[in-house]
C-alpha positions as CSV (number, residue, x, y, z in Angstrom):
1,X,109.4,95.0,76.8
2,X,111.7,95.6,80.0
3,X,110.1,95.3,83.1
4,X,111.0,96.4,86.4
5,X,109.1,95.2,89.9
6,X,110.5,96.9,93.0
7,X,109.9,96.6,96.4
8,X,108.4,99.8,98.3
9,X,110.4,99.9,102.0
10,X,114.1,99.8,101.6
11,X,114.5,100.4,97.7
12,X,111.8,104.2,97.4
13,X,111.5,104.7,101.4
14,X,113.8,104.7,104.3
15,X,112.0,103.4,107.4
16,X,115.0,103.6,109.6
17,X,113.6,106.4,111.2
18,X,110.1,105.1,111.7
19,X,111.7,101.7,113.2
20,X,113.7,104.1,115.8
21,X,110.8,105.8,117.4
22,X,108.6,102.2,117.6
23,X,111.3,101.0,119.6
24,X,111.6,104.3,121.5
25,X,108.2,103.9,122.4
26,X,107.8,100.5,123.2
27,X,111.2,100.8,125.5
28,X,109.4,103.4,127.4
29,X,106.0,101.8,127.6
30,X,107.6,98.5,128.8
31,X,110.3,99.6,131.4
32,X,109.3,100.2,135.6
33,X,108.8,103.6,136.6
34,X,113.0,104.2,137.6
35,X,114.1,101.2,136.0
36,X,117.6,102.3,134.4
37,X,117.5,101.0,130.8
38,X,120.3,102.0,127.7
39,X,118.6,103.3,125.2
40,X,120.6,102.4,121.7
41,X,121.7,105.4,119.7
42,X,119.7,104.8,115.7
43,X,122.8,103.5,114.2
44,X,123.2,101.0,117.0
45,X,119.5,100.0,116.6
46,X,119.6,100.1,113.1
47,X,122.8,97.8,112.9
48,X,121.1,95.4,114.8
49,X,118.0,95.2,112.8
50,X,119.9,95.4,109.6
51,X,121.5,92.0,111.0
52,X,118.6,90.5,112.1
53,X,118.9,90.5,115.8
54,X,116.1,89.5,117.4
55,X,113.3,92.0,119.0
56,X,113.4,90.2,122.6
57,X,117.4,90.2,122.2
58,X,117.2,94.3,121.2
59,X,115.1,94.3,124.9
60,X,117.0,92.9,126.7
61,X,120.5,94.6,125.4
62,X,118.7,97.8,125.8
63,X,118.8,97.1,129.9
64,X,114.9,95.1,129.9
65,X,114.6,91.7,132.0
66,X,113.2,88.4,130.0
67,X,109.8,89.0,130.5
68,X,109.9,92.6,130.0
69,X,111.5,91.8,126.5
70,X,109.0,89.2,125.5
71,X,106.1,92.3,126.1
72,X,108.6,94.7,124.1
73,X,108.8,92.4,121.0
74,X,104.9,92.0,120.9
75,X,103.9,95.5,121.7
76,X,106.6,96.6,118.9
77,X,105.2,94.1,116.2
78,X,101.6,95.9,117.4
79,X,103.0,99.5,116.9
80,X,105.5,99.5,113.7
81,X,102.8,99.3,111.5
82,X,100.4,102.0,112.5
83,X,99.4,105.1,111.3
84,X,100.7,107.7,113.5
85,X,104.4,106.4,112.7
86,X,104.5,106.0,109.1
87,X,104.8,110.0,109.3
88,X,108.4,109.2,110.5
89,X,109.2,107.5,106.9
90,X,111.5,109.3,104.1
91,X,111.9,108.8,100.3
92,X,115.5,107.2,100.1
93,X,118.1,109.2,98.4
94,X,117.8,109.4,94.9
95,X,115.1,107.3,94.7
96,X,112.6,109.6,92.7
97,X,114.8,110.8,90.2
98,X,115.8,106.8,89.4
99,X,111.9,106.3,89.0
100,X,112.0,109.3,86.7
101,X,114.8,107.8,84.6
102,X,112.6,104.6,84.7
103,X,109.5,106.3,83.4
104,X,111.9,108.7,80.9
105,X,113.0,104.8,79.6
106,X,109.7,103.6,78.9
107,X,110.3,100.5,81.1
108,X,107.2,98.8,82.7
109,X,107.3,99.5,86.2
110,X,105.7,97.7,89.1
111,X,105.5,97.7,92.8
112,X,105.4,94.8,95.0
113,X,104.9,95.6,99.1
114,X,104.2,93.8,101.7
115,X,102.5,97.2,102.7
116,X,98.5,97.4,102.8
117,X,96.6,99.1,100.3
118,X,96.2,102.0,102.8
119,X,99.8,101.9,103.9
120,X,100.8,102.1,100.2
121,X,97.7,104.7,99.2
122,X,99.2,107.2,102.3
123,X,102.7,107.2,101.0
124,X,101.8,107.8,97.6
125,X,100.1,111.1,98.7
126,X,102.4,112.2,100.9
127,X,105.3,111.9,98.4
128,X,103.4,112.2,95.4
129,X,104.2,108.8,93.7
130,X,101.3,107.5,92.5
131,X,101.8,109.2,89.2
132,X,104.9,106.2,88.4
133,X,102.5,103.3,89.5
134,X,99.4,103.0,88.0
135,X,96.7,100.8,90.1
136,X,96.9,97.9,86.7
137,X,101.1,97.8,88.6
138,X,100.7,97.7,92.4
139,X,100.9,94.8,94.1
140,X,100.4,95.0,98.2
141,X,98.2,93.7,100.7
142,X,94.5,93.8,101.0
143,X,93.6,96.0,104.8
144,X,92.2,92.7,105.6
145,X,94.9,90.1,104.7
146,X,96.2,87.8,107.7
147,X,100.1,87.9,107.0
148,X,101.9,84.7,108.0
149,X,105.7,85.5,106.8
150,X,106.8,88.0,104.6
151,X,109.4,85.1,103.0
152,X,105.8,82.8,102.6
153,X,103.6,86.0,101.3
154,X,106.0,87.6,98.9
155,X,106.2,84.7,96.9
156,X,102.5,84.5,96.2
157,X,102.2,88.5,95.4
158,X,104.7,87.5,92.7
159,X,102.7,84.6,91.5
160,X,99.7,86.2,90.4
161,X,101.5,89.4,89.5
162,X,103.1,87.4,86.5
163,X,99.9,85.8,86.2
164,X,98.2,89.3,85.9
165,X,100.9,91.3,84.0
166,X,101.4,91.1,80.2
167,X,104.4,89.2,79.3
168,X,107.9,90.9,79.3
169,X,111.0,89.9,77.1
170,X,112.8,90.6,80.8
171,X,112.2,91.2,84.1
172,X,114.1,92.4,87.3
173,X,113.5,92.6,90.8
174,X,115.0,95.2,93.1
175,X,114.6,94.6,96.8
176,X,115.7,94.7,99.9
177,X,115.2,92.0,102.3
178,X,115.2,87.9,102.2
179,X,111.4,87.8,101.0
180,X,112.1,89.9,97.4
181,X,115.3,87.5,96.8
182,X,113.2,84.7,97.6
183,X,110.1,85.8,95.3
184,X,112.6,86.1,92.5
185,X,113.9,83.0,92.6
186,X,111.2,81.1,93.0
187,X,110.4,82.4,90.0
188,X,113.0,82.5,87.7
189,X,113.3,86.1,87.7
190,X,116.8,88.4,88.1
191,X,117.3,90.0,91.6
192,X,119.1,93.0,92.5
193,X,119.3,93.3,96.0
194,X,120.1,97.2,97.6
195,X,121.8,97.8,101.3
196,X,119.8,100.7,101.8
197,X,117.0,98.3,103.4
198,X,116.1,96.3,106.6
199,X,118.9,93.8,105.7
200,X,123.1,94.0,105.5
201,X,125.4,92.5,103.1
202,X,126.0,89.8,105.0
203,X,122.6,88.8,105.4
204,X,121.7,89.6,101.6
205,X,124.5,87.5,100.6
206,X,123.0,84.0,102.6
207,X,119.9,84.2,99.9
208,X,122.2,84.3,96.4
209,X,120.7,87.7,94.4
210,X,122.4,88.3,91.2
211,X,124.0,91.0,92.6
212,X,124.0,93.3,95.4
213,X,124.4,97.4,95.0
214,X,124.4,100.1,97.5
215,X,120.4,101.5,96.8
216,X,117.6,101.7,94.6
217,X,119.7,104.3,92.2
218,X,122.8,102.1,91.4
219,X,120.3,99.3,90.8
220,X,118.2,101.2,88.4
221,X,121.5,102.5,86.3
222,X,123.4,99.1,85.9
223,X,119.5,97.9,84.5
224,X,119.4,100.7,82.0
225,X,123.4,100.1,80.9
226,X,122.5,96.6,80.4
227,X,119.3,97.5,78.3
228,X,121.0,99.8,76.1
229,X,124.4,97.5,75.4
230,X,124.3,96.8,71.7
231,X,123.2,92.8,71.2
232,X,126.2,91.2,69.5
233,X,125.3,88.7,66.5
């Protein structure tokens, strides 16, 4: 049995637009009434994520003193994760038809998050996705759990997943950020990383991935070519 374990944010879902509007809103809520302050256009802030610039650094680019950028990166950590943004997210392109070739394959599909169990529940409704991951296949957070790193975390989500899951004859891992290449690998298992993500190419490349490919689609086909390649005796 083939097996495929994707990450959530970056591979299915676009955040970039979500991401934006936090640091809209925490640019506003932290600047002085008349303070003058350069609000980046998305690409530039999305550039800058994508290649890991710092939150305070983003402040204080965007026209905010040191202080005021130390209160920006706390009150954005607070904010990116709540409710009334996660509105702002988008499936990525081509994502659901690549889940529909996945299901159409009879490949065993799983998702692994750093999302909650609400987060990953309210995204399933709105986009209707639920029906490619049965509960027995998602992996996320409990509402409760204390996160520490995502690169510390990820790792033991994949740990008792392939404690959990019936054994596969091979398994890949399609991701988008540092954490997913890490899980992987500290686990023997293959990792396709996609630039469609938080993360670049030059800051997928630092962690090793078996390859990299533009998104979740391109990943997905090059796993189904390999599958179906004739074994040579």
């Amino acid at each position: 049995m083939l097996r495929i374990i994707t990450d959530f944010d970056g591979p299915i879902i676009d955040v970039s637009e979500r991401y934006y509007r936090v640091y809209q809103y925490c640019l506003e809520k932290t600047r002085r009434p008349n303070q003058k302050v350069r609000e980046l256009s998305k690409a530039e802030f999305w550039q800058m994520k994508r290649s890991r610039v710092a939150e305070k650094e983003i402040g204080i680019i965007s026209g905010l003193d040191e202080l005021q950028a130390q209160t920006f990166s706390q009150l954005r950590r607070q904010t990116v994760h709540t409710e009334p943004y996660f509105e702002y997210d988008r499936l990525a392109d081509g994502a659901v038809d690549a889940l529909l070739k996945i299901q159409q394959a009879g490949i065993d599909l799983a998702v692994m998050t750093m999302r909650r169990v609400r987060e990953l529940d309210y995204a399933f409704k709105k986009y209707d996705l639920g029906k490619f991951f049965p509960e027995n296949r998602c992996y996320c957070l409990s509402n409760d759990y204390v996160k520490t790193r995502d690169i510390d975390d990820k790792p033991l989500l994949m740990a008792r997943a392939l404690n959990e899951l019936p054994s596969a004859t091979d398994t890949y891992m399609i991701g988008d950020t540092e954490a997913d290449i890490t899980a992987a690998k500290k686990h023997g298992i293959k990792v396709i990383a996609v630039e469609s993500g938080i993360r670049d190419r030059v800051q997928l490349k630092f962690y090793q991935p078996d390859l990299i490919v533009p998104n979740f689609s391109v990943a997905v086909n090059l796993i189904l070519e390999q599958a179906l390649q004739p074994v040579r005796r």
